[in-house]
ZADO-1210 file (C-alpha; in nm, 4 decimals, padded with zeros to 6 digits):
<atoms>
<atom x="00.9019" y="-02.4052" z="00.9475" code="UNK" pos="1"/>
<atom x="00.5957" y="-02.2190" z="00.7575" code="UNK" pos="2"/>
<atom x="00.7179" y="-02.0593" z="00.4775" code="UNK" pos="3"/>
<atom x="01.0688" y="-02.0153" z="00.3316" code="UNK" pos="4"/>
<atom x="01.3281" y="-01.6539" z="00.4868" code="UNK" pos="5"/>
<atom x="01.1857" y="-01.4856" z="00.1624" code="UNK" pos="6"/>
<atom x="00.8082" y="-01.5130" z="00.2273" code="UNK" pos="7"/>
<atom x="00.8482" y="-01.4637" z="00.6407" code="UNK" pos="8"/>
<atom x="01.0502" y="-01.1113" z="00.5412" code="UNK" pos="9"/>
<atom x="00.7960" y="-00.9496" z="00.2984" code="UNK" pos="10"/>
<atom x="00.4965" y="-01.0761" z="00.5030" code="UNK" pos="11"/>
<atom x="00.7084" y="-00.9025" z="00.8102" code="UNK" pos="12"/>
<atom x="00.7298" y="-00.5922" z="00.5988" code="UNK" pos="13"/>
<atom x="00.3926" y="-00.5496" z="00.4229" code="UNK" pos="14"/>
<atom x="00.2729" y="-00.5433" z="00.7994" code="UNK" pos="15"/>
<atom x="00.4204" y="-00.2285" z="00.8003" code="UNK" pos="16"/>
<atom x="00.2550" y="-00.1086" z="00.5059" code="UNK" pos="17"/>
<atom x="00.0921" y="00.2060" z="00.6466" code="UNK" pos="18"/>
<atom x="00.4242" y="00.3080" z="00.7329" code="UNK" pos="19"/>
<atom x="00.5782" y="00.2649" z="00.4507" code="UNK" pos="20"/>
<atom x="00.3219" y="00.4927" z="00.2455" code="UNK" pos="21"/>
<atom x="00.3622" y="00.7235" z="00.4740" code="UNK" pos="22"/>
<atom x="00.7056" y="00.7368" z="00.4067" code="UNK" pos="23"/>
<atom x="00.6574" y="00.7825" z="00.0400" code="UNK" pos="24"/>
<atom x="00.4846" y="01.0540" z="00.0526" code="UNK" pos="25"/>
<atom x="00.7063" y="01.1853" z="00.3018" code="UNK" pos="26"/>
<atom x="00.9974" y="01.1092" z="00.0308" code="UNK" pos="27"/>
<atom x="00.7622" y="01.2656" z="-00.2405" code="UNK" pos="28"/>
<atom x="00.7504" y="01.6108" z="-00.0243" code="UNK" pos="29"/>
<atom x="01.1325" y="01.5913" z="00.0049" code="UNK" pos="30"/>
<atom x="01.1864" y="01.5566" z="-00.3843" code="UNK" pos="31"/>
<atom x="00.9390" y="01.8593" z="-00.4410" code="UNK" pos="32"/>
<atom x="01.1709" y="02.0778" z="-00.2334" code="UNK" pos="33"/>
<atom x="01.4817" y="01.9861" z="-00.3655" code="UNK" pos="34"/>
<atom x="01.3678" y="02.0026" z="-00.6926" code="UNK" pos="35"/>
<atom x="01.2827" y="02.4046" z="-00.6322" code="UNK" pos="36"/>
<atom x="01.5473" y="02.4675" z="-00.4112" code="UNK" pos="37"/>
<atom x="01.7919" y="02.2959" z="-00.7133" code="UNK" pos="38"/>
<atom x="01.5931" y="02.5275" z="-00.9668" code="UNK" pos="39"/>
<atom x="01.6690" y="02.7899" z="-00.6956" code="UNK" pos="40"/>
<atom x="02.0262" y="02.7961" z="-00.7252" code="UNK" pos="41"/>
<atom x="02.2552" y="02.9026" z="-00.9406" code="UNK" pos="42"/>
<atom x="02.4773" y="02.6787" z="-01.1403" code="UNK" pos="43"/>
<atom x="02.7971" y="02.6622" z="-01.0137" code="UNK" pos="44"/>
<atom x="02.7174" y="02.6779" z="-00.6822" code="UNK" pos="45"/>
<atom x="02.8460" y="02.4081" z="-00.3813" code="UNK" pos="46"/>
<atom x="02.5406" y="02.3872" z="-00.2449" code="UNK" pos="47"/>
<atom x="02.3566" y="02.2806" z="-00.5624" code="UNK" pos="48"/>
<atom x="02.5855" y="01.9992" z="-00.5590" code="UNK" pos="49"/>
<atom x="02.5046" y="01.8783" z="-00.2080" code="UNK" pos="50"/>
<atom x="02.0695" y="01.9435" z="-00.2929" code="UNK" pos="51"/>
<atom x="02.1543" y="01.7122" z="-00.6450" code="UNK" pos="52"/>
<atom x="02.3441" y="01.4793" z="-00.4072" code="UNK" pos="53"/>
<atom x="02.0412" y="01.4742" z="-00.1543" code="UNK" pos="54"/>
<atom x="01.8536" y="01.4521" z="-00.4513" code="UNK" pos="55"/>
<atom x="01.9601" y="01.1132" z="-00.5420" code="UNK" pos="56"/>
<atom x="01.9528" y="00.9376" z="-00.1704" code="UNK" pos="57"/>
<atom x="01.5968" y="01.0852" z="-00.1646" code="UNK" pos="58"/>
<atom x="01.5409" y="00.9610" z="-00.4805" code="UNK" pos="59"/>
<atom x="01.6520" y="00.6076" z="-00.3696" code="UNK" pos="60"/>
<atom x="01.4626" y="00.6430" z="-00.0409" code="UNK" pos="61"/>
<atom x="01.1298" y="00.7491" z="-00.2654" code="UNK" pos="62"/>
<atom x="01.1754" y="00.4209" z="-00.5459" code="UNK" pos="63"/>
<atom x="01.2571" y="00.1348" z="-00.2710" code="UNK" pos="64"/>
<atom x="00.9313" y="00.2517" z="-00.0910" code="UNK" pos="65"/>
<atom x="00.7844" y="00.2225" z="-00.3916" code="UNK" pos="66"/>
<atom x="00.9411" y="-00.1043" z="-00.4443" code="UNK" pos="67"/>
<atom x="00.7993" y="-00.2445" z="-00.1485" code="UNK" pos="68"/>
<atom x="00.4204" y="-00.0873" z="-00.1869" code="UNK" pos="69"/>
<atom x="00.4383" y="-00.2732" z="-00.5847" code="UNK" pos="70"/>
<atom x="00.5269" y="-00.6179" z="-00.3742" code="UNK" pos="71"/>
<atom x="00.3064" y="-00.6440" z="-00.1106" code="UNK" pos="72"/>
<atom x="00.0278" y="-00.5474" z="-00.3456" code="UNK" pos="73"/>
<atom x="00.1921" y="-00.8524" z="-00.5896" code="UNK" pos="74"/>
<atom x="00.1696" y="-01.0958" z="-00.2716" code="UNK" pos="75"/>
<atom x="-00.1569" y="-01.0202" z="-00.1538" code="UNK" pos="76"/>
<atom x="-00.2962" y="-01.0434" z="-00.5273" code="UNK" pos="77"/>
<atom x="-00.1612" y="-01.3691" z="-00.5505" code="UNK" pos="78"/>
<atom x="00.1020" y="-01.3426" z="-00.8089" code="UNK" pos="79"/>
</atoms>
């Protein structure tokens, strides 16, 4: 077996790597427009609560797509 589960799954995913960027900076767009739309609305309103809510799934979204960009650029330097 080449490789142990750990080095087959990020060499599975930094395959996808052009996807994945492309998902950050679809993620990137998302956090611009919450971020007006939260400076849009007033303060006690419901739906600010559900854009900060949104705000922190695409926040999530955005930082384990960077995650994954910061390791396959770790593997294929060689550290």
């Amino acid at each position: 077996m080449a490789g142990t589960y750990s080095d087959r799954f990020w060499k599975t995913i930094c395959e996808y790597r052009s996807a994945v960027v492309l998902l950050l900076g679809l993620e990137a767009v998302l956090l611009a427009l919450l971020v007006i739309a939260l400076w849009l609305q007033p303060a006690g309103s419901e739906t600010r609560t559900v854009l900060a809510a949104d705000f922190v799934l695409v926040g999530t979204g955005f930082f384990a797509a960077a995650y994954v960009l910061y390791r396959c650029r770790q593997r294929r330097h060689g550290r």
